[in-house]
Structures are given as C-alpha cells and as structure tokens.
C-alpha positions in Angstrom: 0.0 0.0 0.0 1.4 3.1 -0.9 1.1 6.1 0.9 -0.9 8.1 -2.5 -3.7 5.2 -1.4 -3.6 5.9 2.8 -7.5 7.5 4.0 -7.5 10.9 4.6 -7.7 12.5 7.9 -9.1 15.6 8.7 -8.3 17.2 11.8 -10.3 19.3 13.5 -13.8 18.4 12.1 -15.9 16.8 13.9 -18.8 16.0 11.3 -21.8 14.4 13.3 -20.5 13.5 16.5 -23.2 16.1 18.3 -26.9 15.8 17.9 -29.0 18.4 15.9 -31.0 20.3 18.2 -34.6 19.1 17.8 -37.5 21.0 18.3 -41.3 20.4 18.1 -42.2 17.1 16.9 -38.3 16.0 15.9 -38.0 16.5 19.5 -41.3 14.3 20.5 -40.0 11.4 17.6 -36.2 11.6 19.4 -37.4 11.0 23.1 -39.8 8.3 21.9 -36.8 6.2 20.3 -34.6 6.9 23.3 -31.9 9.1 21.2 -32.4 12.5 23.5 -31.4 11.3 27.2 -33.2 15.2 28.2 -33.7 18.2 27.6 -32.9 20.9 29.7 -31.0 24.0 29.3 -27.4 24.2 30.4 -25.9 28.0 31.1 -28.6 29.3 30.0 -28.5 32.9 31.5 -29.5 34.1 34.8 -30.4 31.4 37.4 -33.0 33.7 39.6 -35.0 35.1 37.6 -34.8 38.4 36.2 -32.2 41.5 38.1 -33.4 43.6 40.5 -32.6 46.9 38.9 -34.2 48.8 41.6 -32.2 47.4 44.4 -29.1 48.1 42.3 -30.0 51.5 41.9 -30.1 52.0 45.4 -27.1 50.3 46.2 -25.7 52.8 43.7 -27.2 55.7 45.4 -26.5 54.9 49.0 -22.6 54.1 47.9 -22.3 57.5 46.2 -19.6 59.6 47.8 -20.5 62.0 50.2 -19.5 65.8 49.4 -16.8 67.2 51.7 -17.6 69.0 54.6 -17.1 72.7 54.7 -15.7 75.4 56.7 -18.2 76.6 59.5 -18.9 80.2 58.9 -18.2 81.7 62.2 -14.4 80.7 61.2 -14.5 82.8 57.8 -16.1 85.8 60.3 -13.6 86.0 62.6 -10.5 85.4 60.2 -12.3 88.7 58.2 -12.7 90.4 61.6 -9.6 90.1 62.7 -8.0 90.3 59.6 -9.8 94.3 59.0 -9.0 94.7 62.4 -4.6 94.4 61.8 -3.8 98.4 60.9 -1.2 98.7 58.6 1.5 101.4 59.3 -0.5 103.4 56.0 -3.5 103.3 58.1 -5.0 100.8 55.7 -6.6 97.6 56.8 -4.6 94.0 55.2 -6.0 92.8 52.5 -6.6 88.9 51.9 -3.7 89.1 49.3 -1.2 90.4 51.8 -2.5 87.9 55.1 -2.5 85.2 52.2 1.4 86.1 51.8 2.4 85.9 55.2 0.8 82.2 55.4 2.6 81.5 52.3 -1.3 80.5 50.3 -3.2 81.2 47.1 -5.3 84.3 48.4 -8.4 82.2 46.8 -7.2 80.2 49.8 -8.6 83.2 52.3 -11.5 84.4 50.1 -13.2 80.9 50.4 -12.3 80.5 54.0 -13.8 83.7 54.5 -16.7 82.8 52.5 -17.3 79.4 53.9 -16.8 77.7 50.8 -13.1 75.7 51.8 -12.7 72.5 53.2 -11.2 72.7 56.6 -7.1 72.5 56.3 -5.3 72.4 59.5 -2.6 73.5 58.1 -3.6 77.1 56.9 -6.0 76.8 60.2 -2.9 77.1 62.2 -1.0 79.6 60.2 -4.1 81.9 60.2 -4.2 81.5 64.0 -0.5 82.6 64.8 -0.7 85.5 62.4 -4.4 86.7 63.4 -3.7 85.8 66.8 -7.6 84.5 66.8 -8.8 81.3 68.0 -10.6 79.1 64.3 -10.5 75.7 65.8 -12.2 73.4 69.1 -14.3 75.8 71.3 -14.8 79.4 72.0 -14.2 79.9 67.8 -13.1 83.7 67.3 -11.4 84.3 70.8 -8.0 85.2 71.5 -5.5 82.3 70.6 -3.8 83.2 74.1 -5.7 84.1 76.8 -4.3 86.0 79.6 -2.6 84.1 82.0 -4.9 84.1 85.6 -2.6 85.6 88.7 -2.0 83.2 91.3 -2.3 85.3 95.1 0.4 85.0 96.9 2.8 85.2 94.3 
C-alpha cells in the first residue's frame, strides 16, 4: 500500500459526533426512540430570575460619595474680623492678598475660607491663627489664641 492510497484524515472536524438540536415534533419522535437522554437547558442565562434593577440603583445611590464637609462660617467671620482689624502702618486695613502672603497661600485660599466655601485645612488653620492671633478651631471659635494668663495670690 502506498502512501498516495492511505485514508485521509481531517483534523479538526468533527462532522456528526453532536446531535441536531430538535425541536417540536423531531424533539417528540427523538425522546420516543430513546436518542435525547433530556432536555434541559445548560448555562442558559441568569439562574434567579430576572435582576433587580431597583435594588441596584439604590445600592448605587446609597454608595455614592458623600461631598466634603465645609468650613463653618463663624471661622470665615472671625479670620475677616480680625483680619480688617490688623492696621497697617498706612492706616489701611490687610487685605486677603497680603494675610495670604504671610501664610505662604493662594489668596483664593482666604476668600473661600472667609466665605465658607473651603474645606477645613489644618494647616492654613494654624497659620491663620499665629498670624491673626484668633482662635478658628475646638471651642470658644473667634477668641484670643492666648488668653491671659490668671494671677495666682500670693505670688
């Protein structure tokens, strides 16, 4: 036997080893002669019925980010109080650009803390309170940072 006279293979196809799908009465005619063991529906989908897309919804609402807290207003008062209140030797009162200097800021930085618009930074906070000398955070907001020491008697 020569190799010109060897059956041909091909690879890859796999003509009739799977079932046609039956349907209707092909379906009734395969079950009767025993051919289609059953027939039920293998990955077909979604296994619990249909998605809840109102629950999602509010799963998506409740896990929406919150927006940041702002600056409480009676903090942007007292930093414009105090900050009209510092006389320059002109006579003139400091303006935000000038205060915004000293803390080494954007003035923006001091128009939306005066304004209440800025998230709270500690860090300009602090500076604000050395250089007004005013109290912004904890209690007793807009009093002196220092208050004057009480005399002990006796001493």
């Amino acid at each position: 036997m020569s190799d010109f006279d060897a059956p041909t293979y091909i690879i890859g196809h796999k003509a009739n080893s799977r079932p046609a799908v039956a349907r209707g009465s092909d379906l009734n005619a395969a079950q009767r002669a025993g051919t289609i063991a059953g027939t039920t529906k293998v990955g077909g989908g979604q296994s619990k019925g249909p998605a809840d897309h109102g629950r999602i919804a509010k799963l998506d609402r409740d896990d929406a980010p919150k927006p940041p807290e702002k600056i409480d207003p009676a903090v942007g008062k007292a930093v414009a109080q105090r900050r009209m209140a510092k006389i320059k030797p002109d006579g003139k009162a400091m303006t935000q650009k000038e205060l915004a200097t000293l803390i080494n800021s954007k003035p923006q930085d001091i128009q939306d803390i005066e304004s209440g618009k800025a998230t709270p930074n500690q860090q300009i906070l602090g500076k604000l309170e050395r250089v007004l000398d005013v109290k912004l955070r904890g209690s007793d907001i807009g009093g002196p940072l220092h208050a004057p020491k009480k005399k002990v008697p006796g001493k």
